[in-house]
PDB file of N, H, CA, C and O in Angstrom:
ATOM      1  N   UNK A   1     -26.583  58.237-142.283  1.00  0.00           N
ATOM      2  CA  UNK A   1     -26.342  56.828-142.073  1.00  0.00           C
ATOM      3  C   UNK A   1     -24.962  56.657-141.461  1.00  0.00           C
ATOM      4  O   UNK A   1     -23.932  57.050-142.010  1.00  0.00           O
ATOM      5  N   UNK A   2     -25.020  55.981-140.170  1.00  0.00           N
ATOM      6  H   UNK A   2     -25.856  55.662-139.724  1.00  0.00           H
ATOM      7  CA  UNK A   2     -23.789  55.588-140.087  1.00  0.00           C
ATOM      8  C   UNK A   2     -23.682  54.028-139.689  1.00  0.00           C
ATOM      9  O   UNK A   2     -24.550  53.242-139.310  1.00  0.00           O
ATOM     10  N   UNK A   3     -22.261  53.863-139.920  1.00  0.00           N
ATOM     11  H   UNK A   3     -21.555  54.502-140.228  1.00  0.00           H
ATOM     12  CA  UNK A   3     -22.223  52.153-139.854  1.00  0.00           C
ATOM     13  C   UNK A   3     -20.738  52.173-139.590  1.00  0.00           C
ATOM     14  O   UNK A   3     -19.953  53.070-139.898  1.00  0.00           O
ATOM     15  N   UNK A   4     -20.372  50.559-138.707  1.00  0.00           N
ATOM     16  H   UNK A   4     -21.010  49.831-138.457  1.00  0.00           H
ATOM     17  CA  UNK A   4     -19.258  50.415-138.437  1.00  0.00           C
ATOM     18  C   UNK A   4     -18.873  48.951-137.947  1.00  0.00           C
ATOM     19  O   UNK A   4     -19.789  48.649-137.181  1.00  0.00           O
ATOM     20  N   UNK A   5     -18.073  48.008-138.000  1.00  0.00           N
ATOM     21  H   UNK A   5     -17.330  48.254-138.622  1.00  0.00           H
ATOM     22  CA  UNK A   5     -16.606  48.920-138.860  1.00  0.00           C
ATOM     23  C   UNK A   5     -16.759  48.063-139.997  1.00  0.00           C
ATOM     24  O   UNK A   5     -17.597  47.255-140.397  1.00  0.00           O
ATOM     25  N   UNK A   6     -15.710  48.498-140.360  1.00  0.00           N
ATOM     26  H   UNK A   6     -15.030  49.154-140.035  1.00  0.00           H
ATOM     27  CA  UNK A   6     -15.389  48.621-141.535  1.00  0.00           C
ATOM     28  C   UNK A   6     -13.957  48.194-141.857  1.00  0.00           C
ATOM     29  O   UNK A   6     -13.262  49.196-141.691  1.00  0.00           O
ATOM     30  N   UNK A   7     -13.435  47.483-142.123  1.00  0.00           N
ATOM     31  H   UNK A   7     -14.000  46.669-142.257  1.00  0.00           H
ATOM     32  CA  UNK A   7     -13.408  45.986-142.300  1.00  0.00           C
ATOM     33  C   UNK A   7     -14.335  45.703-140.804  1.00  0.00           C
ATOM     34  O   UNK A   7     -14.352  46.468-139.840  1.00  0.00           O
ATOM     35  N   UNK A   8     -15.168  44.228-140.942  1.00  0.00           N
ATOM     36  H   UNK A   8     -15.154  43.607-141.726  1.00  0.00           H
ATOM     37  CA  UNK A   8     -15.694  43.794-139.623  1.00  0.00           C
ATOM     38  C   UNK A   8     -14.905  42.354-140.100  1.00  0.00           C
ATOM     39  O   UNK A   8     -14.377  41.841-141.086  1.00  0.00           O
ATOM     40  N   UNK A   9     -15.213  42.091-138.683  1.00  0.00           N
ATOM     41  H   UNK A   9     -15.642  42.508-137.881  1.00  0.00           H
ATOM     42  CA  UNK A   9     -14.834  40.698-138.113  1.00  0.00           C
ATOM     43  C   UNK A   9     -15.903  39.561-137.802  1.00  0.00           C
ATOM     44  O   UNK A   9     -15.920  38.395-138.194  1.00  0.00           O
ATOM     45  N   UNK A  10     -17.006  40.413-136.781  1.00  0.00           N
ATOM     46  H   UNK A  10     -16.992  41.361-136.462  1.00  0.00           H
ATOM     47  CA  UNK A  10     -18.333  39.413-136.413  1.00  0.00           C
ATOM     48  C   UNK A  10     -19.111  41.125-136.493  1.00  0.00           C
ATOM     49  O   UNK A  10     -19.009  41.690-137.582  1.00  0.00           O
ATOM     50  N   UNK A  11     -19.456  41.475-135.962  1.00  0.00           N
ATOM     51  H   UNK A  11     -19.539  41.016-135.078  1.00  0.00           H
ATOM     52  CA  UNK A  11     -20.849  42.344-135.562  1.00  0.00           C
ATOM     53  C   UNK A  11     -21.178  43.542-136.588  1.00  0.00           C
ATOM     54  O   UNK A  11     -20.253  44.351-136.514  1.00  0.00           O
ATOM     55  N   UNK A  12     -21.864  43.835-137.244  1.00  0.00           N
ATOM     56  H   UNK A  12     -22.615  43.177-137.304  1.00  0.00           H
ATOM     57  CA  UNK A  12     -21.755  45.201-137.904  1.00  0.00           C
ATOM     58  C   UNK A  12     -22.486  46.059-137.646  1.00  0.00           C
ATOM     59  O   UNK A  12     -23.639  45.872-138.035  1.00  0.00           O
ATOM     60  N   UNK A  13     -22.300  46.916-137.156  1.00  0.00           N
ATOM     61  H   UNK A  13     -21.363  47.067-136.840  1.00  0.00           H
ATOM     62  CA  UNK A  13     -23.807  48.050-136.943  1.00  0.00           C
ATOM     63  C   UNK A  13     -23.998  49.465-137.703  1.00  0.00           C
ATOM     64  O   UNK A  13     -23.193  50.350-137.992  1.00  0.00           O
ATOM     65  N   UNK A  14     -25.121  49.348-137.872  1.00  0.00           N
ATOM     66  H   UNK A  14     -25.775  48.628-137.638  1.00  0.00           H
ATOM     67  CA  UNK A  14     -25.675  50.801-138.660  1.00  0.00           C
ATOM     68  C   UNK A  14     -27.168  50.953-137.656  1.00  0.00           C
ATOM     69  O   UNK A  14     -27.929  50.220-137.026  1.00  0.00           O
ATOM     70  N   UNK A  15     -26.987  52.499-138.006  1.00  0.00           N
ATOM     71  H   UNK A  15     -26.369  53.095-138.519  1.00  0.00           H
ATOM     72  CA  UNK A  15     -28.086  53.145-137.374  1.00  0.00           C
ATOM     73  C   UNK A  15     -28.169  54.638-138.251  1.00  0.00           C
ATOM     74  O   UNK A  15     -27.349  54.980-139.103  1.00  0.00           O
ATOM     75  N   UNK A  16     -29.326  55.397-137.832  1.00  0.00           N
ATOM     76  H   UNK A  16     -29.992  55.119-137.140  1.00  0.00           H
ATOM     77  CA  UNK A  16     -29.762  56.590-138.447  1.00  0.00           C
ATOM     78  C   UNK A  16     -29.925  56.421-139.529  1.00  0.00           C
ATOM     79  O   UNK A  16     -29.506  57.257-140.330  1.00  0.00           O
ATOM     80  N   UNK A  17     -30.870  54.808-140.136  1.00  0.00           N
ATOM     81  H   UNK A  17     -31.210  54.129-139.486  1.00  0.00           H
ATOM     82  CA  UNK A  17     -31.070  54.930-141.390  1.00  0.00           C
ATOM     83  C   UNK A  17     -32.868  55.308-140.748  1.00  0.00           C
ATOM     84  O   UNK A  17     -33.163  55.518-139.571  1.00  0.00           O
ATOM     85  N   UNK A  18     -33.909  55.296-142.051  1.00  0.00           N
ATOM     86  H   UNK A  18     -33.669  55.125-143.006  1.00  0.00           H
ATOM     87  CA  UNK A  18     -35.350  55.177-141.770  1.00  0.00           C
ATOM     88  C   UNK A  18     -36.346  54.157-141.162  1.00  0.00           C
ATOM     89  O   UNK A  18     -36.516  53.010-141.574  1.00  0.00           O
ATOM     90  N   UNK A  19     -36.743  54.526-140.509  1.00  0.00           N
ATOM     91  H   UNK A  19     -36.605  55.458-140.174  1.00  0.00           H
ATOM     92  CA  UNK A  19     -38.001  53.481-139.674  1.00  0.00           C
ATOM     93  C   UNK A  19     -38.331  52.775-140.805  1.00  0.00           C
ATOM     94  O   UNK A  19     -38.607  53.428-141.812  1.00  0.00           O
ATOM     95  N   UNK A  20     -38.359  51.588-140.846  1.00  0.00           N
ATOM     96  H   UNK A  20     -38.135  51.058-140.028  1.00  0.00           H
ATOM     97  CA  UNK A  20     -39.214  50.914-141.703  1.00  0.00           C
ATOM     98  C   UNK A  20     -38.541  50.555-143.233  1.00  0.00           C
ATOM     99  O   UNK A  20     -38.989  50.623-144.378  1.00  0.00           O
ATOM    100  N   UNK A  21     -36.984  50.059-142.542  1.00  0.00           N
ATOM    101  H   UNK A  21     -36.620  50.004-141.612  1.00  0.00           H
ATOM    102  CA  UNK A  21     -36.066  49.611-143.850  1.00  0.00           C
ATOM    103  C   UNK A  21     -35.956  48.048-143.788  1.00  0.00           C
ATOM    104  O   UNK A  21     -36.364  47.210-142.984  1.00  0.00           O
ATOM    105  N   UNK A  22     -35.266  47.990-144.915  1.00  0.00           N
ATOM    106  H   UNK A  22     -34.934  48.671-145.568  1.00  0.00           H
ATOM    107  CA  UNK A  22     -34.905  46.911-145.741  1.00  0.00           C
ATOM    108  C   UNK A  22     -33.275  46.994-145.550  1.00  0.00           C
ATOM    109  O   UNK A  22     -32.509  47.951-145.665  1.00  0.00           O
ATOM    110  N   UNK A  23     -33.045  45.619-145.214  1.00  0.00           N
ATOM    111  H   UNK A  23     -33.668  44.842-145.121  1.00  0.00           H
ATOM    112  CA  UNK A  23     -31.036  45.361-145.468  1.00  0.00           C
ATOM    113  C   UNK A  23     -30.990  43.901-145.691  1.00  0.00           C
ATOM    114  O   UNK A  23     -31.374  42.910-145.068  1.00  0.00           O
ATOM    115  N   UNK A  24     -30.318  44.153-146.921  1.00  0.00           N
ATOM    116  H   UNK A  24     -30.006  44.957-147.427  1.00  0.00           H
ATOM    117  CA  UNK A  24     -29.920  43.183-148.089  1.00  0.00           C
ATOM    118  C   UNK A  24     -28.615  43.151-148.309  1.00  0.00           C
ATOM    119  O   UNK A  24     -28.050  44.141-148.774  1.00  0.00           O
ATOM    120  N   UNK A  25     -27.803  41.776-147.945  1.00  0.00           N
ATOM    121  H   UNK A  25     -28.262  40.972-147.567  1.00  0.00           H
ATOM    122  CA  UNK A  25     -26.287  41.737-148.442  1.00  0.00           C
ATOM    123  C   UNK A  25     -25.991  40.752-149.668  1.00  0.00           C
ATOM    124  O   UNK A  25     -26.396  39.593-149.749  1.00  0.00           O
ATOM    125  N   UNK A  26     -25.493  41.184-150.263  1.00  0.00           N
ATOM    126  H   UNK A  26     -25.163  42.126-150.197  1.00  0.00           H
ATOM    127  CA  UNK A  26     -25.068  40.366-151.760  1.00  0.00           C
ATOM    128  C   UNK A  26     -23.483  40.178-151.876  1.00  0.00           C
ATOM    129  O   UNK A  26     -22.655  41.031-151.557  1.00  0.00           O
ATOM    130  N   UNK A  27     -23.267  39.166-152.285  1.00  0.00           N
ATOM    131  H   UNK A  27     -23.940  38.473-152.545  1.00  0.00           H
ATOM    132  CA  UNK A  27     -21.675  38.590-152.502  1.00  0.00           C
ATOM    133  C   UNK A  27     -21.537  38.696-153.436  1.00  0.00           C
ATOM    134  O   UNK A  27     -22.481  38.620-154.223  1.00  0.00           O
ATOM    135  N   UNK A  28     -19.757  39.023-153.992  1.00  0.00           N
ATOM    136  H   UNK A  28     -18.990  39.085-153.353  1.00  0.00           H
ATOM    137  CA  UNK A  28     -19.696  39.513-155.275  1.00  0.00           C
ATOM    138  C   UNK A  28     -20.395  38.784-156.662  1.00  0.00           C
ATOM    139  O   UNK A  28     -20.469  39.416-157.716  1.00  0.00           O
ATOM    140  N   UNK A  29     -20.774  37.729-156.566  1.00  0.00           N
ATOM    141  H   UNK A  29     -20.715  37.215-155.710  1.00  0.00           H
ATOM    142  CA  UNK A  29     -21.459  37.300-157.520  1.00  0.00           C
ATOM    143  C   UNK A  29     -22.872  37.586-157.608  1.00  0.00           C
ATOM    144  O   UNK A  29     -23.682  37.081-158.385  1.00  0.00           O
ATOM    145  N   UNK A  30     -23.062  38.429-156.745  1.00  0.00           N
ATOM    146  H   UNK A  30     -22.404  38.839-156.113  1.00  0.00           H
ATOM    147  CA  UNK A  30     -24.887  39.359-157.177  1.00  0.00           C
ATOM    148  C   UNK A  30     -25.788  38.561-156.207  1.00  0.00           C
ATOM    149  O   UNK A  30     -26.960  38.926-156.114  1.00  0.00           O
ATOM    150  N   UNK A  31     -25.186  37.077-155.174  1.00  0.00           N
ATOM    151  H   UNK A  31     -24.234  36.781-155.249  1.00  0.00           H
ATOM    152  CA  UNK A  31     -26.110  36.299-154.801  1.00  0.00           C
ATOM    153  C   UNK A  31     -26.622  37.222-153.474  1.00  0.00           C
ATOM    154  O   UNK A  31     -25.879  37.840-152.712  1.00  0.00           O
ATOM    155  N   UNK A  32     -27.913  37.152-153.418  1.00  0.00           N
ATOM    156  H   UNK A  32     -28.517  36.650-154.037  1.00  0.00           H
ATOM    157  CA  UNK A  32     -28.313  38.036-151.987  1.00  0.00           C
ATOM    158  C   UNK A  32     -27.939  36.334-150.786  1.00  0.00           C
ATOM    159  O   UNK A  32     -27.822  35.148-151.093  1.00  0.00           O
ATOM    160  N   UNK A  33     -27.877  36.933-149.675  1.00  0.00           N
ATOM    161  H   UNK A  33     -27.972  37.897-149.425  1.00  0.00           H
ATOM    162  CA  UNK A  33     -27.016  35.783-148.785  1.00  0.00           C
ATOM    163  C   UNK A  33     -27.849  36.547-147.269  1.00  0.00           C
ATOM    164  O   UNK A  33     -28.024  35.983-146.189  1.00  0.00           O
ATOM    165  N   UNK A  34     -28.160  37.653-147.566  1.00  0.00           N
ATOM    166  H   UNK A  34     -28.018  38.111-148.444  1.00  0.00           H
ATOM    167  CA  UNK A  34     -29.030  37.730-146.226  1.00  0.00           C
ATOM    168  C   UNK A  34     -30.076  38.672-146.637  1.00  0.00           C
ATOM    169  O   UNK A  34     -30.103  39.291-147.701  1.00  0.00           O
ATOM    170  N   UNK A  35     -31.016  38.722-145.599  1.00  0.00           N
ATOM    171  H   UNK A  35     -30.994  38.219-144.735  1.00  0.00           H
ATOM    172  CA  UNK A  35     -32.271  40.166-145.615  1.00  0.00           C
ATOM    173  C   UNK A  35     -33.474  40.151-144.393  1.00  0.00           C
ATOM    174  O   UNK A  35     -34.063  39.180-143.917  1.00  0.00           O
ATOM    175  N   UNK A  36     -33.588  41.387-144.122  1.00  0.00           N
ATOM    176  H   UNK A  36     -33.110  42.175-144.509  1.00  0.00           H
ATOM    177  CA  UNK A  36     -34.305  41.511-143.178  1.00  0.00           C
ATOM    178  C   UNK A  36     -34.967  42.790-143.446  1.00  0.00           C
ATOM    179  O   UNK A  36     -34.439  43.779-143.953  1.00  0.00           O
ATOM    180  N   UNK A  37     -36.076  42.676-143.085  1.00  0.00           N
ATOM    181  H   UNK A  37     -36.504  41.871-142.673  1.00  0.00           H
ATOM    182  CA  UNK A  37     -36.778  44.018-142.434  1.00  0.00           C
ATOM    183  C   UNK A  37     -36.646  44.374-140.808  1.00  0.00           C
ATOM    184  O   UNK A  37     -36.720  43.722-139.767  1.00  0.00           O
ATOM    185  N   UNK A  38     -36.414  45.747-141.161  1.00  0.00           N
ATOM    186  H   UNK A  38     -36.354  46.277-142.007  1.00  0.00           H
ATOM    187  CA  UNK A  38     -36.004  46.735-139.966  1.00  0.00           C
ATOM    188  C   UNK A  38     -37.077  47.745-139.213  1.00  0.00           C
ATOM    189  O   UNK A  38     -37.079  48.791-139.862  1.00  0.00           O
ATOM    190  N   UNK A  39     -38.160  47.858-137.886  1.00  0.00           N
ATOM    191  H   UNK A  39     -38.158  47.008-137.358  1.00  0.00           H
ATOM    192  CA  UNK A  39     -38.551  48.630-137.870  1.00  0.00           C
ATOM    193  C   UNK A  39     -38.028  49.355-136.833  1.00  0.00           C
ATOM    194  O   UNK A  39     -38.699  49.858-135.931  1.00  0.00           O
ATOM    195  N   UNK A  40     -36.556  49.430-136.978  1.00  0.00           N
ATOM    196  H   UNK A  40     -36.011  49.022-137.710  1.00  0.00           H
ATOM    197  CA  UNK A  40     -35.815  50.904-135.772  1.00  0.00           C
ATOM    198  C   UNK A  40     -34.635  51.525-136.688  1.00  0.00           C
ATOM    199  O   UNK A  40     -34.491  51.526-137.911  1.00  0.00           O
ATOM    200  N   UNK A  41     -34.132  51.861-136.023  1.00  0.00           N
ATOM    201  H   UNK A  41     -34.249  51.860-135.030  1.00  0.00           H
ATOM    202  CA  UNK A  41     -33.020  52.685-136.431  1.00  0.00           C
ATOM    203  C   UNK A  41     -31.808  52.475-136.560  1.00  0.00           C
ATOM    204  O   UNK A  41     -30.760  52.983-136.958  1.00  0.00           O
ATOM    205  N   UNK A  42     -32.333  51.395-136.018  1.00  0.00           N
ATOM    206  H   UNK A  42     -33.185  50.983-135.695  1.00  0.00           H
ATOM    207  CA  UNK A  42     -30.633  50.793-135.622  1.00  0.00           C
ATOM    208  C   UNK A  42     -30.547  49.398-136.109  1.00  0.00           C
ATOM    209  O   UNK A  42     -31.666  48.944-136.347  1.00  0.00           O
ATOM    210  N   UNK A  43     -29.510  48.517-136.349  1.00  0.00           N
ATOM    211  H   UNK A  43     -28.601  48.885-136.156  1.00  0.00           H
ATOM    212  CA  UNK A  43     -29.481  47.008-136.704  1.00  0.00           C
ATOM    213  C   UNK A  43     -28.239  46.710-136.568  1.00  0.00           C
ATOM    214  O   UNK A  43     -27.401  47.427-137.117  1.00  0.00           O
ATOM    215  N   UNK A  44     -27.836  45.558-135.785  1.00  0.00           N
ATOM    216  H   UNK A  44     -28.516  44.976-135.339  1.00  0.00           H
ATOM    217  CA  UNK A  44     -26.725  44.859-135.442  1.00  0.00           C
ATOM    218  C   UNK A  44     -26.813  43.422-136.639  1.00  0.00           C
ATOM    219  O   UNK A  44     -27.681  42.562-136.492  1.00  0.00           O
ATOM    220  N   UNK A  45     -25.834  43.360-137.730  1.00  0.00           N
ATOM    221  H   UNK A  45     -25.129  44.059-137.849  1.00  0.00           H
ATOM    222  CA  UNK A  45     -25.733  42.250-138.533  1.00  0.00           C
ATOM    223  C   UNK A  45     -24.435  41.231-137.969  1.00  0.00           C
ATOM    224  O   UNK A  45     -23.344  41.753-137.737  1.00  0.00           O
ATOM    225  N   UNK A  46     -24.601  40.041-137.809  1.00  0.00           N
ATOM    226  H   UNK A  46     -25.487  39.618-137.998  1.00  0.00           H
ATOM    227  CA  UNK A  46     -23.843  38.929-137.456  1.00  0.00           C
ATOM    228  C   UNK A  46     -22.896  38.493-139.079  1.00  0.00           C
ATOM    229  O   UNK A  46     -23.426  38.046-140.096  1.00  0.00           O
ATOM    230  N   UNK A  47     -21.605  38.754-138.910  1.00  0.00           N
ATOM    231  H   UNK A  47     -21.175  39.117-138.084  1.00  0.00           H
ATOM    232  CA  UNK A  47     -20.888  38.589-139.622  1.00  0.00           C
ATOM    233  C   UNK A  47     -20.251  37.102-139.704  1.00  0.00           C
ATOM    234  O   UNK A  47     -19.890  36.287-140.552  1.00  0.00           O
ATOM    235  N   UNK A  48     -20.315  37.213-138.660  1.00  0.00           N
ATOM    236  H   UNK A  48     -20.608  37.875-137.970  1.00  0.00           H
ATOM    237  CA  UNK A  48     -19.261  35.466-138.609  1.00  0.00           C
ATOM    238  C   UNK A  48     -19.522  34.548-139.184  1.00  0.00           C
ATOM    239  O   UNK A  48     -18.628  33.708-139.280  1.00  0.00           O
ATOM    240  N   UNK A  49     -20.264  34.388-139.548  1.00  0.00           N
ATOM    241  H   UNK A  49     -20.990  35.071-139.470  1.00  0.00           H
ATOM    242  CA  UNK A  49     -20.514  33.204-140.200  1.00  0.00           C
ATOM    243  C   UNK A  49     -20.255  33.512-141.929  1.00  0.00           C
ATOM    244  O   UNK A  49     -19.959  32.545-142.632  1.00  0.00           O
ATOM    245  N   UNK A  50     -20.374  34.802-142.518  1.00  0.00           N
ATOM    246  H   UNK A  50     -20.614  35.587-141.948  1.00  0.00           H
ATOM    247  CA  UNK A  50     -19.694  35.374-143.650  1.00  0.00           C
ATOM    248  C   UNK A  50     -18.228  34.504-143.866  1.00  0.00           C
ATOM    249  O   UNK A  50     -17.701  34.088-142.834  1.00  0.00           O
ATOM    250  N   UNK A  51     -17.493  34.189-145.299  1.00  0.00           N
ATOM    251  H   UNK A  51     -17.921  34.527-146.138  1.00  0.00           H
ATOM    252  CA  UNK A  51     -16.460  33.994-145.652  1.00  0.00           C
ATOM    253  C   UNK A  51     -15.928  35.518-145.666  1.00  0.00           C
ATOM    254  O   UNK A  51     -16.455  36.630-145.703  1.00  0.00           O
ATOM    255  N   UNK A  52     -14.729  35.047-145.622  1.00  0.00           N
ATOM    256  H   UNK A  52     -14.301  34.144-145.592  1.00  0.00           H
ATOM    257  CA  UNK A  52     -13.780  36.710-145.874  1.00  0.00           C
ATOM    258  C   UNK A  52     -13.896  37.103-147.250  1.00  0.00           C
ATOM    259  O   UNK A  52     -13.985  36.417-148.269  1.00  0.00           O
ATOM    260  N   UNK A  53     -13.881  38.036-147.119  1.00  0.00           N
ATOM    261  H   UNK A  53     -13.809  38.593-146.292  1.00  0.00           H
ATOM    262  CA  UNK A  53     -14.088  38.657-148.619  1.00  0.00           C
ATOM    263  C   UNK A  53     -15.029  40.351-148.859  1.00  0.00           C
ATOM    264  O   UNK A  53     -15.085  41.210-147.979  1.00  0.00           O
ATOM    265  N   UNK A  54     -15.584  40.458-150.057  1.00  0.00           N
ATOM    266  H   UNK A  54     -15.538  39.760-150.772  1.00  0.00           H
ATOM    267  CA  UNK A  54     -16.338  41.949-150.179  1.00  0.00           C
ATOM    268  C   UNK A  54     -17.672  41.416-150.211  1.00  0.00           C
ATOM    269  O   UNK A  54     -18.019  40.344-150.707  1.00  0.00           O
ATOM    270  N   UNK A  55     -18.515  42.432-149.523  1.00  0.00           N
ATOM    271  H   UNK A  55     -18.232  43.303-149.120  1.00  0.00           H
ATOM    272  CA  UNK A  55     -20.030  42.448-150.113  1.00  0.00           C
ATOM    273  C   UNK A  55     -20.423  43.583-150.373  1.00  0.00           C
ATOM    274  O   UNK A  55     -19.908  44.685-150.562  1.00  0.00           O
ATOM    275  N   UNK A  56     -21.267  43.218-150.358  1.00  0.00           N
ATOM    276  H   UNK A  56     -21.685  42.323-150.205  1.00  0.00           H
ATOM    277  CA  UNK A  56     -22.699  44.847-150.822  1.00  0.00           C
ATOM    278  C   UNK A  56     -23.917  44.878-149.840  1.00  0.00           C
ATOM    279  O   UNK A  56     -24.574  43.839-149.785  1.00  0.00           O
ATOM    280  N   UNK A  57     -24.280  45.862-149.109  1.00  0.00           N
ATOM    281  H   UNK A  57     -23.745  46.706-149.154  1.00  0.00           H
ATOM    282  CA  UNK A  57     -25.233  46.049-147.991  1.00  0.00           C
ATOM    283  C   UNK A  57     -26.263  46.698-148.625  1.00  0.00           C
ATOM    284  O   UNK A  57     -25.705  47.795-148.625  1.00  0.00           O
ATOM    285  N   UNK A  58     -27.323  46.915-149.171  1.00  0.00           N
ATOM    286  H   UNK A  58     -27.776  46.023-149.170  1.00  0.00           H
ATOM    287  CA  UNK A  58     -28.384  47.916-149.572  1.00  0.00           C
ATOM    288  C   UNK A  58     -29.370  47.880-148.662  1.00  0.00           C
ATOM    289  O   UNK A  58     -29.870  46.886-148.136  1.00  0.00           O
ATOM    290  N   UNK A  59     -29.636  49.076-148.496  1.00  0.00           N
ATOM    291  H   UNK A  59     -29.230  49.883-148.924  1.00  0.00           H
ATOM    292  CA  UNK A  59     -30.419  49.366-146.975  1.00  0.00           C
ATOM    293  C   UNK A  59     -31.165  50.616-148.121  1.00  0.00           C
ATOM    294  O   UNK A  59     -30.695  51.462-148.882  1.00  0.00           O
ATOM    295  N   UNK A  60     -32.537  50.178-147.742  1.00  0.00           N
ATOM    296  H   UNK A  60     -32.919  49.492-147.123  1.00  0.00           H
ATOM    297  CA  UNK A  60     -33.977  50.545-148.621  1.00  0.00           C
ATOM    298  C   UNK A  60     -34.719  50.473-147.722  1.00  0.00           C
ATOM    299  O   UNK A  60     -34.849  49.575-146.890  1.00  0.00           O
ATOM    300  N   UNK A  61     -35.712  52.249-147.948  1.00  0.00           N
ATOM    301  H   UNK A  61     -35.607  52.978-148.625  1.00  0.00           H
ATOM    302  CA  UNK A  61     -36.374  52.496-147.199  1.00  0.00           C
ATOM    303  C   UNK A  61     -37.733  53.253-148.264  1.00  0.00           C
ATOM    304  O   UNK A  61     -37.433  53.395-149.449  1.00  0.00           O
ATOM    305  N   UNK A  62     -38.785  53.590-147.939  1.00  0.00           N
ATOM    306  H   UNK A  62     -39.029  53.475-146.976  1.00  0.00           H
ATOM    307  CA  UNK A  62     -39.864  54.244-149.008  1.00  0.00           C
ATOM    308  C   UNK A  62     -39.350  55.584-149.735  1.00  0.00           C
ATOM    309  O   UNK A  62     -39.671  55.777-150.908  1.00  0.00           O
ATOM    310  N   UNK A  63     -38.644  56.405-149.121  1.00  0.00           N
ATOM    311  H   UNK A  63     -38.383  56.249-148.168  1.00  0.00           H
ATOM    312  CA  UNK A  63     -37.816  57.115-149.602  1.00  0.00           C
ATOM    313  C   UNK A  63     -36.070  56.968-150.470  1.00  0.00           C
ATOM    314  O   UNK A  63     -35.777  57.614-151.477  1.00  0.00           O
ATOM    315  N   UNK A  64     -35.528  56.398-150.065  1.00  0.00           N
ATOM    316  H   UNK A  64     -35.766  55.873-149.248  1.00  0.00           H
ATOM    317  CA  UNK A  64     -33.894  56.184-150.192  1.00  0.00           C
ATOM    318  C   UNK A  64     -33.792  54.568-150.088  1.00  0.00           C
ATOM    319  O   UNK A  64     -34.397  53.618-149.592  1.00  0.00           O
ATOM    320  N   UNK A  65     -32.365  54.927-151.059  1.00  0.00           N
ATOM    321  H   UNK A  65     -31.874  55.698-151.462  1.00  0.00           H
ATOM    322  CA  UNK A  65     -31.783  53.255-151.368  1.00  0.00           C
ATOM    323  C   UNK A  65     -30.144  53.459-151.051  1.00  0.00           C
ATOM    324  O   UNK A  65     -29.832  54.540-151.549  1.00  0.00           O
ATOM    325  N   UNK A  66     -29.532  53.129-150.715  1.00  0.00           N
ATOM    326  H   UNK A  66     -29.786  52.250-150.311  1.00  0.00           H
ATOM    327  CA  UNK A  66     -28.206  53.089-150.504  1.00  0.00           C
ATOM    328  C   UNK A  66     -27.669  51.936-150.488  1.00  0.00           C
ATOM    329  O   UNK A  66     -28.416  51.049-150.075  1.00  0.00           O
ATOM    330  N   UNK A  67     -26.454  51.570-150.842  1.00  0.00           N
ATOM    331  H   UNK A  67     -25.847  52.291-151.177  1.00  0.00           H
ATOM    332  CA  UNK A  67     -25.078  50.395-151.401  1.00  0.00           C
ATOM    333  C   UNK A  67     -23.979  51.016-150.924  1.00  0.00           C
ATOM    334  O   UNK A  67     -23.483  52.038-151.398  1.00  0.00           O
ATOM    335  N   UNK A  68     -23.466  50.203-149.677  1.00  0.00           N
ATOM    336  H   UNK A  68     -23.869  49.373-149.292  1.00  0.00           H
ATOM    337  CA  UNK A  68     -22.336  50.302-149.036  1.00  0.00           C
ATOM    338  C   UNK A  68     -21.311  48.905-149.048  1.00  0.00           C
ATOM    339  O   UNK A  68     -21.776  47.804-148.756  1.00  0.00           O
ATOM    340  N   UNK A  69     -19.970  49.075-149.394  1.00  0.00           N
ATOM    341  H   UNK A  69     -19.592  49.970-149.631  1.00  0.00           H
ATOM    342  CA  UNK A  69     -19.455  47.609-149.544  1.00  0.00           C
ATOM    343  C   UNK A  69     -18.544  47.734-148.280  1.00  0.00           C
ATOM    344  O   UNK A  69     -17.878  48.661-147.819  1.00  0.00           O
ATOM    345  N   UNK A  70     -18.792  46.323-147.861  1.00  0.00           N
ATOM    346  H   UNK A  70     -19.333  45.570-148.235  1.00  0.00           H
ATOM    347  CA  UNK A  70     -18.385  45.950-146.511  1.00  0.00           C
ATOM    348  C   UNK A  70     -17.118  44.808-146.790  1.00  0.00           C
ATOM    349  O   UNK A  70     -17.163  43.976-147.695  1.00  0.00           O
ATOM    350  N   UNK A  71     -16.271  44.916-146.062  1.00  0.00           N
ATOM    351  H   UNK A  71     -16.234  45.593-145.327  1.00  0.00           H
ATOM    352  CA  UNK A  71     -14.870  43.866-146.256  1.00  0.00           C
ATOM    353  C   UNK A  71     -15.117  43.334-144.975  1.00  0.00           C
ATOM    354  O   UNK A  71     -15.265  44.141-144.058  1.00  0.00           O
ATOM    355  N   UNK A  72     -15.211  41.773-144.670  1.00  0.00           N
ATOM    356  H   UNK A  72     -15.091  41.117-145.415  1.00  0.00           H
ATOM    357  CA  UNK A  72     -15.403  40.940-144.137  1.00  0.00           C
ATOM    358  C   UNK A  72     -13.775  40.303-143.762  1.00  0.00           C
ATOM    359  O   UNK A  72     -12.992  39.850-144.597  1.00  0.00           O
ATOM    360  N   UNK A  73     -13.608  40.384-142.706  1.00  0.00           N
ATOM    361  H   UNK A  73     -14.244  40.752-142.027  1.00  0.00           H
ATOM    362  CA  UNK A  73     -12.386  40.228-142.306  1.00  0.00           C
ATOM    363  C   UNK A  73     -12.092  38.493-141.779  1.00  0.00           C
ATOM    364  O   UNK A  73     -10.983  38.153-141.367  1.00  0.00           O
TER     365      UNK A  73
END
């Protein structure tokens, strides 16, 4: 998996996760605030409209689950 950047500003991208995922962002209070299904490899998330602050990205696939925290700049 890779993803970038890190702090973001507007755009976030990850790729080389599994065909046929799930990405879910949650704000520190546990609220989910976005989600989509993914059928490539790649996904460009729109930040800007995010407040500054931390989240949580979980990107779920039939195999694997992963939680990456993202700082919103």
């Amino acid at each position: 998996l890779k993803y970038y950047p890190n702090p973001v500003k507007n755009t976030f991208f990850l790729s080389n996760f599994e065909n046929k995922a799930s990405i879910a962002i949650y704000n520190l209070l546990g609220q989910q605030i976005f989600y989509k299904n993914y059928d490539s490899q790649e996904a460009a998330i729109d930040f800007s409209n995010f407040d500054t602050g931390t989240y949580f990205l979980k990107i779920t696939s039939n195999r694997h689950a992963k939680t990456i925290k993202v700082i919103k700049n």
